[in-house]
Structure formats: C-alpha cells, structure tokens
C-alpha positions as CSV (number, residue, x, y, z in Angstrom):
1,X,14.2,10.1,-17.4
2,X,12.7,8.6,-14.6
3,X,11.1,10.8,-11.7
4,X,11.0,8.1,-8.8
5,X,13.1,8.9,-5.7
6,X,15.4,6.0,-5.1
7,X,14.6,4.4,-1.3
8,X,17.9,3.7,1.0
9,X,17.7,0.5,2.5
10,X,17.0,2.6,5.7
11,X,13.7,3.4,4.9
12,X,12.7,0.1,3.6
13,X,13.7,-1.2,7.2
14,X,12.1,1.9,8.9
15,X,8.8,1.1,7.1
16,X,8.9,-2.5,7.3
17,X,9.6,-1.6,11.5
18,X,6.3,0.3,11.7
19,X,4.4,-2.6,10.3
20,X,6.2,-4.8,12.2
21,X,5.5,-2.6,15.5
22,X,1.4,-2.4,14.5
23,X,1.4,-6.0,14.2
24,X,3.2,-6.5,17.6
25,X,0.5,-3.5,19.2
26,X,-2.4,-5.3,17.7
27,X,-1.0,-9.2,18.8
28,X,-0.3,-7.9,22.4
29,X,-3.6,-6.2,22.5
30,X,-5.4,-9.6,21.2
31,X,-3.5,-11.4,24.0
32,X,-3.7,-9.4,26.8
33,X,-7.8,-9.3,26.2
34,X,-8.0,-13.4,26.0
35,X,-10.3,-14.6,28.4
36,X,-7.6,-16.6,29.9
37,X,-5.2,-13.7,30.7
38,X,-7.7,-10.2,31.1
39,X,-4.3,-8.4,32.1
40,X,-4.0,-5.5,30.2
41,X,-0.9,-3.8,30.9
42,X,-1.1,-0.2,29.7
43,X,3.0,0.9,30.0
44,X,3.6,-2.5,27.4
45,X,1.2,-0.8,25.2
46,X,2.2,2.7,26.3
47,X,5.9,1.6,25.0
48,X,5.0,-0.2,21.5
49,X,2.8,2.6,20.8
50,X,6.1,5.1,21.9
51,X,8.0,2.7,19.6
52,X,5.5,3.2,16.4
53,X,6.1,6.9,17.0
54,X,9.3,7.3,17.3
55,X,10.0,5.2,13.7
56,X,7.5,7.0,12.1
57,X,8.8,10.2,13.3
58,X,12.4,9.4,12.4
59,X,11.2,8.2,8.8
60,X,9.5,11.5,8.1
61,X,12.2,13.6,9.2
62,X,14.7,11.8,7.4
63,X,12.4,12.3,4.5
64,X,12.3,16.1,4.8
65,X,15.4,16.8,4.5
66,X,15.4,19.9,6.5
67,X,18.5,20.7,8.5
68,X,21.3,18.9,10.9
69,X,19.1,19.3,14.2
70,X,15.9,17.0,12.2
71,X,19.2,14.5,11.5
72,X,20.1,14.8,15.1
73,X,16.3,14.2,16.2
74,X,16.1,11.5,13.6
75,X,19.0,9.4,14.9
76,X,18.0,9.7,18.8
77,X,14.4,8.5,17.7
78,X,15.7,5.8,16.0
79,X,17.8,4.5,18.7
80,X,14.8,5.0,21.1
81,X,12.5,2.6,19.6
82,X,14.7,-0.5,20.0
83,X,14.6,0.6,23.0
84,X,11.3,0.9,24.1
85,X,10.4,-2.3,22.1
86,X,13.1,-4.2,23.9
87,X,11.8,-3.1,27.5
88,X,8.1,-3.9,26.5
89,X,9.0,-7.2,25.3
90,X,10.9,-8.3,28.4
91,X,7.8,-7.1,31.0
92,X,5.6,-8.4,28.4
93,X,7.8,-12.6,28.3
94,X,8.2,-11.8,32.2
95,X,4.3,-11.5,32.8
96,X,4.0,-14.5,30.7
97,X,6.9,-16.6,31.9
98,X,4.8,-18.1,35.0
99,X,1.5,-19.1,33.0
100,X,3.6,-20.6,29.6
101,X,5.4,-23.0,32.8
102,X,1.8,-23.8,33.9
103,X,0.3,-24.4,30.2
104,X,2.8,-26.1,28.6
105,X,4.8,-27.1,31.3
106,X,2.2,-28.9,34.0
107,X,-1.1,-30.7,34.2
108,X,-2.6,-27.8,35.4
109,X,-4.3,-26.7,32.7
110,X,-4.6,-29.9,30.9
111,X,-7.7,-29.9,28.7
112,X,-8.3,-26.2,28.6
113,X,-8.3,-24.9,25.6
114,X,-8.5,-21.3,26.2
115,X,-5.3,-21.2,27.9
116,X,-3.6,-23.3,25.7
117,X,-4.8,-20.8,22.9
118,X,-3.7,-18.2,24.8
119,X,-0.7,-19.8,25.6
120,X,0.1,-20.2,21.7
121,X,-0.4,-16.5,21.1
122,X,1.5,-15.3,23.6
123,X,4.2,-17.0,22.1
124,X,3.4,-15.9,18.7
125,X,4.0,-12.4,20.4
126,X,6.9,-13.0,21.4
127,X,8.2,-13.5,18.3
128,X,6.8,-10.7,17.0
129,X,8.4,-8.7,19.0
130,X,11.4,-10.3,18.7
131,X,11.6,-10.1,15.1
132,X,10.1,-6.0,14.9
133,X,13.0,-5.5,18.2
134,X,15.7,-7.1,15.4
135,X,14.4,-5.0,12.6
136,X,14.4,-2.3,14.1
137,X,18.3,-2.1,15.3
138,X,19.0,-2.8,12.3
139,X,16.9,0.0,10.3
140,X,18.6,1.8,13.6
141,X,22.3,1.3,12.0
142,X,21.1,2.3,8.5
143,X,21.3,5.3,6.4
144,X,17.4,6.6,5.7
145,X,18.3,9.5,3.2
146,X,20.5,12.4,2.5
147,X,21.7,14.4,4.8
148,X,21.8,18.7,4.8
149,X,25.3,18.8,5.4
C-alpha cells in the first residue's frame, strides 16, 4: 500500500502560483533596475511580495488541516492574492504605458538599445503577471485539501 498523500488540483495551482509570483518579483525587480528605467516602485514590490505570502500561507494552512477558522483564513488569503497581483500589475503596465508608446511606438528612441531591451522586458513582465494573475484565480476557485468539518 502506497503512503503518498494524493495532491488536489488546488495545491498543484497554489504551488505552481508561488513560482509564478517569484518569477513575476524577480522580472519586475530586473526591470525596474535597467538602466533605462531606475524607477523602483516599492508598493509594486510591496504587493507581489504580499501576493507570495498570502499563497504560501493559504497552501500551508490548507495543508494542516487544523480547524474551520485556518479554512476560513485560507480562503480570504486566497482571494487576496489575485488581488494584490491584479493591482500591482495595472500600476506596474500604467508606469510603463508612456515609455512602451515612446520605444516601440516613435523615433525617439530609435537606435537605443537599452531601452529597447528594457522595453522587451517590461513586456515580458507583463505577461508574467498576467499569466501568475490567471493562475492564481483559478487555484483561488479550487479545492486545496480536506476540510475539518
């Protein structure tokens, strides 16, 4: 007989959110220290970083099982991260917004590179956050484990 402990599809999503969410912490971190851009925004990290925890957080209380008020907790943290990644997505596209118009959009910044590299990972970031947002309301509307009642 086997001893593994069978994982909900929950808590696949849940960890598959907190790596998205690290990647999304580190890729806005990169960005926001390219030499084109310098503009590091400390409530966008403040609310990725918020994000990370609450997952976590709702993964291991789901995992221990303990009582209905660690289910209660569970669920607000998992509707909270969503959240928090949604809001630090749309300051971090509306900070951007202006300077993707001028690389890509203008001859302003024809022929330099570091902004059209910056450019590209800002909208590699984007994505990223985009995808870990999606995830993450989806891991949001799934069971993670059993429940004490």
């Amino acid at each position: 007989m086997s001893t593994e402990k069978k994982q909900t599809v929950g808590l696949v999503l849940c960890g598959i959110t907190v790596v998205l969410e690290v990647i999304t912490l580190v890729l806005y971190v990169m960005n926001a220290n390219q030499s084109y851009y310098q503009d590091m925004n400390g409530m966008i990290a403040g609310l990725v970083a918020g994000a990370l925890v609450c997952t976590a957080a709702s993964f291991a209380l789901a995992e221990s099982n303990a009582n209905l008020a660690c289910g209660v907790v569970s669920d607000v943290l998992r509707v909270a991260a969503p959240a928090m990644l949604f809001y630090a997505a749309a300051v971090f596209v509306g900070a951007r917004a202006q300077s993707l118009g001028q690389i890509f959009g203008s001859n302003l910044e024809l022929g330099n590179d570091a902004a059209f590299a910056a450019g590209t990972q800002a909208i590699a970031t984007i994505a990223v956050f985009m995808v870990a947002w999606l995830v993450s309301v989806v891991a949001s509307f799934t069971k993670l484990g059993k429940r004490a009642i």
